[in-house]
C-alpha positions as CSV (number, residue, x, y, z in Angstrom):
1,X,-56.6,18.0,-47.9
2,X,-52.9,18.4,-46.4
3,X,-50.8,15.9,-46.4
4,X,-50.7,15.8,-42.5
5,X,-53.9,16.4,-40.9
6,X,-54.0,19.8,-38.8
7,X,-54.1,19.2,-35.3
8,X,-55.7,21.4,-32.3
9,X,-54.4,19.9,-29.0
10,X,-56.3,21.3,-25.8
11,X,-55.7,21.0,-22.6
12,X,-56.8,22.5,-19.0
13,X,-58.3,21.2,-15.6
14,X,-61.7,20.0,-14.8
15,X,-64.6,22.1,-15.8
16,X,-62.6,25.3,-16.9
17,X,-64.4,25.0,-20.4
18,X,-62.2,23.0,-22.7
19,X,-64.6,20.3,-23.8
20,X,-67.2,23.1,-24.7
21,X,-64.7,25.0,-26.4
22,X,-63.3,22.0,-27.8
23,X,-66.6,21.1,-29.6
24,X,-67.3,24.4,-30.6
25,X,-64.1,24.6,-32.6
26,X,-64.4,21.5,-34.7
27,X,-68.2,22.0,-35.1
28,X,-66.8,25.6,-37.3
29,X,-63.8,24.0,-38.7
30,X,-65.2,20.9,-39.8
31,X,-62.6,18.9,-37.4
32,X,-63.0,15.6,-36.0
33,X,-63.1,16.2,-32.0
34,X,-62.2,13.5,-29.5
35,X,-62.8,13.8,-25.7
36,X,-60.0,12.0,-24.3
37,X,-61.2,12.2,-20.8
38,X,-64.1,10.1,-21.9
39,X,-61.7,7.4,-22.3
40,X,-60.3,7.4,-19.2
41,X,-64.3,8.3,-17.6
42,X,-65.1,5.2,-19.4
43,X,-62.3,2.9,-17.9
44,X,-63.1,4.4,-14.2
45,X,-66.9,3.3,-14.6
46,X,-65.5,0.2,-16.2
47,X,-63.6,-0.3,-13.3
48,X,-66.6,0.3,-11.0
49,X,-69.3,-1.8,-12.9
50,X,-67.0,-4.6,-12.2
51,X,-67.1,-4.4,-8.8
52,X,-62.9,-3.0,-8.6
53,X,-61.6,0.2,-7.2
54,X,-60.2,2.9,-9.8
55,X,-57.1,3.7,-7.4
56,X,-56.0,-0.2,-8.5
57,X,-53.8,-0.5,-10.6
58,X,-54.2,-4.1,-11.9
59,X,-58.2,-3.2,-12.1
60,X,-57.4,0.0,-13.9
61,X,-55.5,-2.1,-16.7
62,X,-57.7,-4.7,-17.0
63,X,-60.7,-1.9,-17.8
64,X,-58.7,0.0,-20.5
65,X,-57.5,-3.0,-22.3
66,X,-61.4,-3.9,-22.1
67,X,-62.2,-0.6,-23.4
68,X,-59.6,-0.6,-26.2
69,X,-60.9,-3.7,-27.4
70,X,-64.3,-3.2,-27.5
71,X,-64.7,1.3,-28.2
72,X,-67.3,2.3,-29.8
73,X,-68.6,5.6,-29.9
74,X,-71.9,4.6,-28.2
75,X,-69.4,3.7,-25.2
76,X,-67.9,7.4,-24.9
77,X,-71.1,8.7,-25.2
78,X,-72.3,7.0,-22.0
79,X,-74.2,9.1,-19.5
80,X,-72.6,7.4,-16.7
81,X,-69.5,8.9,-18.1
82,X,-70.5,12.3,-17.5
83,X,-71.4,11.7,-13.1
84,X,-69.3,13.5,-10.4
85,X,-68.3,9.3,-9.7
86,X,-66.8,9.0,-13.0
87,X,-64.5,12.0,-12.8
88,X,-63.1,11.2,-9.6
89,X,-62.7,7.4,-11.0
90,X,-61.1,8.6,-14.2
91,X,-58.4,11.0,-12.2
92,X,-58.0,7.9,-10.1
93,X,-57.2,5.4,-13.3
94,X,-55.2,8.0,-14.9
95,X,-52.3,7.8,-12.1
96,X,-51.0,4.8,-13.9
97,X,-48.6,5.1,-16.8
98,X,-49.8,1.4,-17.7
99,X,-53.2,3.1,-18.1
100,X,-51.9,5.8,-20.7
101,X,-49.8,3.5,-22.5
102,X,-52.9,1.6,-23.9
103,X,-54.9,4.7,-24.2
104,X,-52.5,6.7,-25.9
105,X,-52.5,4.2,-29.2
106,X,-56.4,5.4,-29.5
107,X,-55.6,9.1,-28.8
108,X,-52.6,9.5,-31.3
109,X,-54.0,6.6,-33.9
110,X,-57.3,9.6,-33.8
111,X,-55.3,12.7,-34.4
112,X,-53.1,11.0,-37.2
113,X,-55.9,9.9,-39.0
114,X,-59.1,11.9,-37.9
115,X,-62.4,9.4,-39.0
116,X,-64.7,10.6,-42.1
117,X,-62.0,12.0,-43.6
118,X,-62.1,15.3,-41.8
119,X,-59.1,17.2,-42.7
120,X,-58.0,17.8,-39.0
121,X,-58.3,17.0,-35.6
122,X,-59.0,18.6,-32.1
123,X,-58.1,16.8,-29.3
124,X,-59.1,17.9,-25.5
125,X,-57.6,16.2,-22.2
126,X,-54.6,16.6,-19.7
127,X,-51.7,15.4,-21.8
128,X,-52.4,16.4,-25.1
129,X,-50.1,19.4,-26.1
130,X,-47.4,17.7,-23.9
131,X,-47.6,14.2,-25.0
132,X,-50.0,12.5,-27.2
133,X,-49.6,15.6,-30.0
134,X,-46.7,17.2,-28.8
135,X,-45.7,19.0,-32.8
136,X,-49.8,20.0,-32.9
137,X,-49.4,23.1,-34.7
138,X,-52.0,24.8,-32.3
139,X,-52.0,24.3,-28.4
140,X,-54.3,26.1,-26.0
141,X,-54.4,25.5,-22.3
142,X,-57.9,26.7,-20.6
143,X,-57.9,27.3,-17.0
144,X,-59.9,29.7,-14.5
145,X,-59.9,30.0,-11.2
146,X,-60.7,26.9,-8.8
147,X,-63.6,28.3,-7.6
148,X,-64.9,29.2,-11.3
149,X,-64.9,25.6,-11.9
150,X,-66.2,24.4,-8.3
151,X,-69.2,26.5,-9.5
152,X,-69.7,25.7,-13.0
153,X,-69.6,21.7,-11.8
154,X,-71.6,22.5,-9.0
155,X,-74.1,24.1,-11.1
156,X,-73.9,21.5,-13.1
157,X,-74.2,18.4,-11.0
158,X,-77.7,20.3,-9.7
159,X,-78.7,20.6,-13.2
160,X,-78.6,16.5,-13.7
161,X,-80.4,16.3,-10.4
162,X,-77.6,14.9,-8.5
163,X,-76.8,15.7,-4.9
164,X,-73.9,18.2,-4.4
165,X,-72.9,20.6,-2.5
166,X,-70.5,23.6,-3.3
167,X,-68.1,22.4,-0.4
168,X,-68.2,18.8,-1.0
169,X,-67.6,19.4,-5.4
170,X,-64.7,21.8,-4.3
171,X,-62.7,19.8,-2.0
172,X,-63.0,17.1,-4.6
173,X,-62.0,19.1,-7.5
174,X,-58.8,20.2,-5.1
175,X,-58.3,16.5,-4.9
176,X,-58.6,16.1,-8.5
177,X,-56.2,19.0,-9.2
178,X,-53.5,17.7,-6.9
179,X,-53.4,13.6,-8.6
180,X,-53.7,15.5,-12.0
181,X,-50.4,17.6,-11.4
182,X,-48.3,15.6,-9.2
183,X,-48.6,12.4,-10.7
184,X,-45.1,11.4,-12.1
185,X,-46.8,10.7,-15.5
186,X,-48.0,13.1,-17.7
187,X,-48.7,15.8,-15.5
188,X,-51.1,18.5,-16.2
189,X,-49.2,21.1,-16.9
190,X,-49.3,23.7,-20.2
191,X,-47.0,22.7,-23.3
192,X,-44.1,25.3,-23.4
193,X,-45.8,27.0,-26.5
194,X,-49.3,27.0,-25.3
195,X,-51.5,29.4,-25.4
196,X,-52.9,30.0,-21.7
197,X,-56.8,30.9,-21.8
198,X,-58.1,32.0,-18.4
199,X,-62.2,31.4,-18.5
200,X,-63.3,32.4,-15.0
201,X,-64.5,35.7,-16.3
202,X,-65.7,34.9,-19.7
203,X,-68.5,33.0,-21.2
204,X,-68.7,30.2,-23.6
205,X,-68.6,32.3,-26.9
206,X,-66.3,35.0,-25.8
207,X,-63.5,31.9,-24.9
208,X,-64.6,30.6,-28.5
209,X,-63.6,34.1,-30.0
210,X,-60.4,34.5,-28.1
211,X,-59.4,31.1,-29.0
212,X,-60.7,31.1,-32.8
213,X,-58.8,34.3,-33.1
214,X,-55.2,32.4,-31.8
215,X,-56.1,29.5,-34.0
216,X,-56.3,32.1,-36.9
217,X,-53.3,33.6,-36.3
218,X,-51.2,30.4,-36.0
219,X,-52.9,28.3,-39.0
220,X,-54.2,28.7,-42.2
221,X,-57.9,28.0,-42.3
């Protein structure tokens, strides 16, 4: 094993594919994988099942200090995590730099020191490339077009059996975009040295090829 662990940092908008591609990639290289938007999903549906509002900040705080103290990985892999509700609560949360701050020990205390020993990490979210592993040896940055993604959550939402329509899911994800740029703390945006992977026209194994065969050409594995 290296002396550092090797680190895959991921990042990209809602539902352009990085949490599939994510997986896929520490499933072949025997990486530990951490979704970090589950950690702020959690903390939005934390702040909801206590009866607060995700756009507050004190109730924001209170939830991910909650969380922090008491993660499990039962917890992230909540089904109420994965609801149209909980994204919108965990863009909401994630507006606050007070929010981040006690999230980010968890994100960059994971990538350091990936559990079981695995020999690296891969990390998906927002803020990854730029923040929480900014000297990852390997950055991607998945995107596709806004109406790719409307679709794919769209698709997705009817799948689960949840009411949606097109319009509604792509006004939201608009929404979404906008707090996830503009906010004045770790914006979305792609690290300087990332590679940019646009998904609206490929499926899920031709972005795994694509991005296996960057990863390849950047590290040794």
């Amino acid at each position: 094993m290296a002396d550092k662990p090797l680190i895959i940092a991921i990042d990209g908008p809602a539902a352009a594919g990085k949490g599939t591609l994510a997986r896929a990639l520490a499933d072949r290289l025997d990486f530990a994988h951490l979704d970090t938007g589950s950690l702020y999903r959690a903390v939005g549906v934390g702040v909801l099942e206590a009866g607060g509002d995700p756009a507050n900040e004190e109730d924001a705080v209170k939830a991910a200090k909650t969380l922090k103290a008491n993660i499990t990985e039962k917890i992230l892999q909540n089904p109420a995590l994965r609801t149209h509700e909980a994204g919108s609560a965990a863009s909401k949360v994630a507006q606050y730099d007070s929010v981040r701050a006690v999230l980010r020990e968890l994100q960059t205390g994971f990538a350091q020191n990936p559990p079981n020993g695995k020999a690296g990490a891969v990390l998906d979210g927002r803020d990854i490339g730029t923040v929480i592993c900014p000297d990852a040896p390997v950055k991607l940055f998945i995107t596709a077009s806004i109406e790719a993604r409307a679709d794919r959550r769209f698709k997705e939402l009817q799948n689960k059996g949840e009411a949606a329509t097109y319009g509604a899911v792509l006004e939201e994800m608009r929404a979404r975009d906008a707090r996830d740029s503009d906010r004045s703390v770790s914006p979305l945006r792609p690290a300087d040295d990332a590679f940019i992977l646009d998904t609206s026209d490929l499926d899920a194994e031709a972005a795994f090829e694509q991005a296996l065969a960057y990863i390849e050409s950047k590290i040794s594995i």
